[in-house]
C-alpha positions as CSV (number, residue, x, y, z in Angstrom):
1,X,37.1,69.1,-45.0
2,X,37.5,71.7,-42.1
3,X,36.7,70.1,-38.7
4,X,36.1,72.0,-35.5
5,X,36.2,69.9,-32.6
6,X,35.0,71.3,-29.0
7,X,36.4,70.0,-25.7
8,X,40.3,69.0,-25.5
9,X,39.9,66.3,-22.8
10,X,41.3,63.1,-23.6
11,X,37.8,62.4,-25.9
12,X,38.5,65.5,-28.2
13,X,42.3,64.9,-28.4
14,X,42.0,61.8,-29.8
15,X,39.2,62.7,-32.4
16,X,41.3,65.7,-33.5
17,X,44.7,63.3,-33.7
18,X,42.0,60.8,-36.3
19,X,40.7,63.6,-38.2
20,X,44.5,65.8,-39.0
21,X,45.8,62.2,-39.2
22,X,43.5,61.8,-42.3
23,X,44.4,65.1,-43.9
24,X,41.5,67.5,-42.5
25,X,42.6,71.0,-41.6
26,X,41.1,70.6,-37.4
27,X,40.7,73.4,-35.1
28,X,40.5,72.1,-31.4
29,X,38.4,74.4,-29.1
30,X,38.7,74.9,-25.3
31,X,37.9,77.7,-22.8
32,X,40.6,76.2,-20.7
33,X,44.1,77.0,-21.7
34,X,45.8,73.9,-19.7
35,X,43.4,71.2,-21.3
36,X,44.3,72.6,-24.6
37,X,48.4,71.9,-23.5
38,X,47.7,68.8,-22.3
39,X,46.0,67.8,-25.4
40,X,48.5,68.8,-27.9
41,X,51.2,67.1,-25.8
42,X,48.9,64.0,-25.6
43,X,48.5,64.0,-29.6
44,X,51.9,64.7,-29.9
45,X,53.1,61.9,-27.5
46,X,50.6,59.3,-29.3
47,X,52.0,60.2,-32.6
48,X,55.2,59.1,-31.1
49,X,54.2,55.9,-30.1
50,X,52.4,55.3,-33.3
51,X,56.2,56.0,-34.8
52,X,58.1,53.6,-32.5
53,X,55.1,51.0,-33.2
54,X,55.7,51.3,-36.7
55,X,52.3,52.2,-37.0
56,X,52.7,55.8,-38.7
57,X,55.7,57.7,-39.9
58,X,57.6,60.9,-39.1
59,X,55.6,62.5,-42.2
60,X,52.5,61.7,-41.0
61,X,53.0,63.0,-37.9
62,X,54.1,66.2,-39.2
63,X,51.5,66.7,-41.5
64,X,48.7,66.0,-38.7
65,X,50.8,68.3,-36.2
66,X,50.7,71.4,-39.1
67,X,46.9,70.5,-39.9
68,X,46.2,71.0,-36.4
69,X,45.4,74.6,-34.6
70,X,43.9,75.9,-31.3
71,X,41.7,78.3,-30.4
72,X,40.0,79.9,-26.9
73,X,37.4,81.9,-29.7
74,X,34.4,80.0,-30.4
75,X,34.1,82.5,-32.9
76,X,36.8,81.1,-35.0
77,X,35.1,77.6,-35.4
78,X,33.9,78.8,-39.0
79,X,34.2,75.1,-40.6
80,X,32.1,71.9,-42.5
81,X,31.9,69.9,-39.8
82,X,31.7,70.4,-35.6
83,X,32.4,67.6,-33.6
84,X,31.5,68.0,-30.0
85,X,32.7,66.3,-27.4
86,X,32.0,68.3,-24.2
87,X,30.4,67.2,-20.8
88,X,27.2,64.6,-21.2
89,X,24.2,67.5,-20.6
90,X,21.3,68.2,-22.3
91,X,21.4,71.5,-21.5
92,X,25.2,72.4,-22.5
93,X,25.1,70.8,-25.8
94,X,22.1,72.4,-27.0
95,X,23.5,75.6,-26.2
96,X,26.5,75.2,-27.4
97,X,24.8,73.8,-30.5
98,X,22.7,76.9,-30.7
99,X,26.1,79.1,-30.2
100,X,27.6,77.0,-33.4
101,X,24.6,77.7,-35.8
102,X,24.6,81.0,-35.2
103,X,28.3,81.3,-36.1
104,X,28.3,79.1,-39.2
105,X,26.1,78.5,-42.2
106,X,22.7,76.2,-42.4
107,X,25.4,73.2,-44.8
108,X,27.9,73.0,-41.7
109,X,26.8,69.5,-39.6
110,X,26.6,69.7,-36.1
111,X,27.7,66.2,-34.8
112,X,27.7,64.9,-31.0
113,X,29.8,62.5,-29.5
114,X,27.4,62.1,-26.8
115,X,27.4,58.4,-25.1
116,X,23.7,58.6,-24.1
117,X,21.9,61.4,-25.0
118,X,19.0,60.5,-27.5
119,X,20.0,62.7,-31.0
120,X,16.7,63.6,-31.7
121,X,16.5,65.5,-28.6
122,X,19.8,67.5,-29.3
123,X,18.5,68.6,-32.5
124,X,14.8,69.9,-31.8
125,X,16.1,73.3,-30.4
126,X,18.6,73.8,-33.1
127,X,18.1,75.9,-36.7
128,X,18.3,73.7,-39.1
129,X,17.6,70.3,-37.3
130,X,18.7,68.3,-40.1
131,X,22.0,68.8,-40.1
132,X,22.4,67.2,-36.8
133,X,24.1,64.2,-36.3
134,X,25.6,61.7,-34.1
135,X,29.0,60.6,-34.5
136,X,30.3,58.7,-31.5
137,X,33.6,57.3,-30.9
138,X,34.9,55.0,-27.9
139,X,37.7,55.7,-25.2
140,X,40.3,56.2,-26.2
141,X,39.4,57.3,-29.9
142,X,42.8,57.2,-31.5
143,X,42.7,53.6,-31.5
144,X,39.6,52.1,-31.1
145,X,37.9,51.1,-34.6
146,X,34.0,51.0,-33.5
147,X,32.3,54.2,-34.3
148,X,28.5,54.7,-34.3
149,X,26.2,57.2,-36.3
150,X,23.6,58.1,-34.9
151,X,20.4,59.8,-37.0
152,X,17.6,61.3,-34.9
153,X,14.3,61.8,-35.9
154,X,15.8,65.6,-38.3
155,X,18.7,64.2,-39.9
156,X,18.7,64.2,-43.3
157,X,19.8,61.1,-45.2
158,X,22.4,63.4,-46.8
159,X,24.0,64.2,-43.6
160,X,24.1,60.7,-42.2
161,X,25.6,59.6,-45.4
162,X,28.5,62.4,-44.8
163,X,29.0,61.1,-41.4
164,X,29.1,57.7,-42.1
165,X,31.7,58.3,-44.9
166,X,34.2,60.4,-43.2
167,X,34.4,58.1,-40.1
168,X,35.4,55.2,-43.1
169,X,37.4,58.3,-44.5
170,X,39.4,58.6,-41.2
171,X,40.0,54.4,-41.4
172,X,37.4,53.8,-38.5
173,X,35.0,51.0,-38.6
174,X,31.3,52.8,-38.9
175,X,27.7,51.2,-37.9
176,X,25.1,53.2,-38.1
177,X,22.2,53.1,-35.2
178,X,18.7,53.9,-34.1
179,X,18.6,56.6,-32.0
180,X,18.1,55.9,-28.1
181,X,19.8,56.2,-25.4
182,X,23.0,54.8,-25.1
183,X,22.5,53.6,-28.7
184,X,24.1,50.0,-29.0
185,X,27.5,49.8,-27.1
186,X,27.0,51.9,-24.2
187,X,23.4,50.3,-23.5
188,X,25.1,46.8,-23.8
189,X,27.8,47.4,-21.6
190,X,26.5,50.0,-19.2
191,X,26.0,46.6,-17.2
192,X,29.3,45.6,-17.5
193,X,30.3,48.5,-15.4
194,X,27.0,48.6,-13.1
195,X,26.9,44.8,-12.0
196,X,30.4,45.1,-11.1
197,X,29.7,47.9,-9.2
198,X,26.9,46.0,-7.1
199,X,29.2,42.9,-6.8
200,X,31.7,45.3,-5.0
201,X,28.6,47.4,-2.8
202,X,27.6,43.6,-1.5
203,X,30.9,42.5,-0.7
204,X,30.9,39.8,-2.5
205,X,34.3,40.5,-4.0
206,X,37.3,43.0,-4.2
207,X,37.1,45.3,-7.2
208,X,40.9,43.4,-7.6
209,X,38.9,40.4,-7.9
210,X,35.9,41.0,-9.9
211,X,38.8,42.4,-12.7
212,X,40.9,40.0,-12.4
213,X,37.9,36.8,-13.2
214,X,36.4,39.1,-15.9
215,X,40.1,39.5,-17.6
216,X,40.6,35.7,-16.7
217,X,37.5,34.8,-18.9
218,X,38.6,36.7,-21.7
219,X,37.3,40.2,-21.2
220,X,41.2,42.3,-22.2
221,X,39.9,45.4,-19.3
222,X,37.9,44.3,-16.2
223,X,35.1,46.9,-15.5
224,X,37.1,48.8,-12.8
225,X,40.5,49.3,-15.1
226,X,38.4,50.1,-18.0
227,X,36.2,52.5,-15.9
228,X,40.2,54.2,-15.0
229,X,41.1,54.2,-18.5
230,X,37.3,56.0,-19.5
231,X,37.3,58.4,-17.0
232,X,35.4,57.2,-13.6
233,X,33.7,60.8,-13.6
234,X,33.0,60.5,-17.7
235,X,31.5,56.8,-16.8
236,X,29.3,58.2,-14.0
237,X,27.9,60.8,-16.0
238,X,26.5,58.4,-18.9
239,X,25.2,55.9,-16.1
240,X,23.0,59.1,-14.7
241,X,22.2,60.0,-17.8
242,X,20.7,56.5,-19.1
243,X,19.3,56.4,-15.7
244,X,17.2,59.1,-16.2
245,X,16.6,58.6,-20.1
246,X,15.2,55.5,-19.2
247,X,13.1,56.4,-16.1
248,X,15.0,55.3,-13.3
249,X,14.8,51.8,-13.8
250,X,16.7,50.1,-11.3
251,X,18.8,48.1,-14.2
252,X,20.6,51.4,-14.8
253,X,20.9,52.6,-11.1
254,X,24.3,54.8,-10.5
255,X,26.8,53.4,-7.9
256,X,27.3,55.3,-4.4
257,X,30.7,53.9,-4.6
258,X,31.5,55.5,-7.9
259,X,29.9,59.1,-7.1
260,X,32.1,58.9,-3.9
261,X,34.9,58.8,-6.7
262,X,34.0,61.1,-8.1
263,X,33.0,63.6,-5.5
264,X,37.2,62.8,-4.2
265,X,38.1,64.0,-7.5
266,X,39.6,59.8,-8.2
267,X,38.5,60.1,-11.9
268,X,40.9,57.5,-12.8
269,X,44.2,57.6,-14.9
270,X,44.4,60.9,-15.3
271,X,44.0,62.0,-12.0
272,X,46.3,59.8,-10.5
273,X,44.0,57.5,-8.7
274,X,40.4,56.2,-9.1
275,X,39.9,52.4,-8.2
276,X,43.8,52.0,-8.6
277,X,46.6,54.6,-8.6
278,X,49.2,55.6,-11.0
279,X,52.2,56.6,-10.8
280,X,51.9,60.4,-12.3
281,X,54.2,60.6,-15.7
């Protein structure tokens, strides 16, 4: 199968390293030339870990490295299948969505890796609703199992079926789910992240703290690293979003704290610094 996969942040890396790792030809897309570097060096660096770990082999990782190509051209995303796996707005992926159906034929599946965003509403402005999908994999997606598909309200059996066999297919762990927002996992935990947050706006404990009693009760990432490892920008988006999904109710509410993260540009790991800083590779 020929996958495209849109975005090259550390979500689209690690969904093209699955897919070239199981023997699909994978063509990342990015407008931005340094996210597209970073990524390849970050598949390429994982691949080597995988080695050292005794988890993969020199062969695989030359065979993933030769299945994979990049592009700047949306144009060349001609392929069966289109993972997405861009910012967490309605808006964007519909038209990004619309942009891919014009380019490819009415049998390729368009498939979102949105965290919140109900399918159904993805897929009501597209040609061809049925050939949307949800296919949503958790941070970071080169080694976490859990993968939900999602089928709105227009996807066809057919395609769900095709989804939910090539996430098996690329040795993930499938489930599939009703579409809503957030879905299963990220409505679950969403409060993982948000109580901690209101624990730290009250003062009632150092975001040191709160970590360190969730990881002491058994929890391997308390909410603040694991909000670091996500992305504290990524994790703010999908809070908004399920804010607004589910109309404002409090439950959901976004954290000043966090926005005022993300407004300092402290997304986390990546940047350098979020609730902690790291010492830049």
């Amino acid at each position: 199968m020929k996958v495209g996969i849109v975005g090259a942040g550390t979500m689209g890396a690690g969904i093209a390293q699955v897919c070239a790792m199981a023997g699909h030809e994978v063509i990342l897309f990015d407008l931005n030339p340094k996210a597209v570097e970073n990524a390849r060096a970050s598949i390429t660096k994982n691949l080597d870990k995988g080695i050292s770990l005794g988890k993969t082999t020199e062969e695989i990782k030359s065979t993933a490295l030769n299945l994979l190509s990049t592009t700047f051209n949306l144009e060349d995303l001609k392929v069966d299948l289109v993972i997405e796996a861009i910012v967490e707005r309605l808006d964007v992926k519909v038209k990004l969505f619309k942009e891919l159906a014009e380019i490819n034929g009415e049998k390729t599946i368009l498939a979102t890796n949105t965290s919140s965003i109900p399918i159904t509403q993805i897929s009501a402005a597209i040609p061809h609703p049925e050939r949307v999908v949800g296919i949503h994999f958790f941070n970071p997606a080169h080694i976490m199992r859990l993968v939900e598909v999602v089928s709105g309200a227009h996807t066809s059996e057919e395609v769900a079926k095709t989804a939910f066999d090539l996430v098996k297919q690329i040795k993930k762990t499938p489930i599939m789910a009703k579409d809503s927002p957030g879905f299963i996992v990220n409505r679950v935990a969403r409060h993982y992240y948000v109580e901690g947050l209101k624990v730290l706006e009250e003062n009632v404990a150092t975001h040191e703290d709160i970590d360190a009693l969730l990881e002491s009760s058994g929890f391997k990432m308390g909410p603040f690293r694991l909000m670091d490892l996500i992305g504290v920008e990524t994790n703010f988006s999908v809070t908004e979003s399920m804010y607004n999904l589910f109309y404002q109710d409090s439950k959901f509410r976004p954290s000043r704290i966090q926005k005022q993260k993300v407004d300092a540009g402290h997304h986390g790991r990546k940047s350098g610094k979020g609730f902690y800083t790291y010492a830049k590779n």
